[in-house]
Phi, psi and omega in degrees: 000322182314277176002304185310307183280335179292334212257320178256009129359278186307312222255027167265350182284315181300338188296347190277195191297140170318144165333288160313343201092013206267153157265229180263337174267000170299312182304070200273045136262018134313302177343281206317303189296316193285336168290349186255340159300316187295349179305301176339285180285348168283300177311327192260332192231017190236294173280354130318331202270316192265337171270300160020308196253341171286315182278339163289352188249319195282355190276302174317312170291340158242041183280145158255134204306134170116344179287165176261141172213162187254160178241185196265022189237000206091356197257122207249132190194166167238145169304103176295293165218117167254128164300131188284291197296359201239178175244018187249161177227126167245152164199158097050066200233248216295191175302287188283234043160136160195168193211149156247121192254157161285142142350314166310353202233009175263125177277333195208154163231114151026119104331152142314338204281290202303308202310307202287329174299319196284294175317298201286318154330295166326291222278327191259347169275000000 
């Protein structure tokens, strides 16, 4: 038990300042590493994150009459009328039916493949 306490005795002596006087901030070798996680987390999770969401507003922003779109709720529909200036959408989901949604609330829009993949799907399920 003596052991015990000498020892960490020694290393509570070692915890102060460096010889020189340097503290943890005399100490600039860390900078380099810490400036390169931050590099890091920008490039891998910040900026993906930010074209991500820039290809979802111009996609959202060039809806046009006639498109096929998914809305984030699921609702499979065509576009009817977009406001240039508004932030509502009609579209479309049956023959009678039609809804106006925000702009906001559409996730994807349709391909010909898919659109065409989705009608063969409806009609034999």
């Amino acid at each position: 038990m003596a052991d015990w306490v000498r020892c960490v005795a020694l290393f509570a002596q070692d915890a102060g300042p460096a010889a020189g006087g340097k503290g943890i901030l005399g100490d600039l070798s860390f900078l380099p590493v810490m400036l390169a996680i931050g590099i890091m987390f920008y490039l891998m999770l910040i900026r993906p994150e930010q074209k991500r969401k820039a290809q979802i507003t111009q996609m959202q922003q060039g809806l046009k009459k006639n498109d096929r779109v998914v809305t984030i709720g699921g609702i499979y529909g065509t576009v009817v009328n977009t406001g240039q200036g508004s932030d509502e959408v009609t579209i479309r989901i049956d023959d009678n039916t039609k809804m106006r949604i925000e702009r906001g609330s559409i996730k994807r829009i349709l391909t010909e493949d898919k659109a065409s993949a989705d009608e063969e799907k409806k009609d034999s399920g």
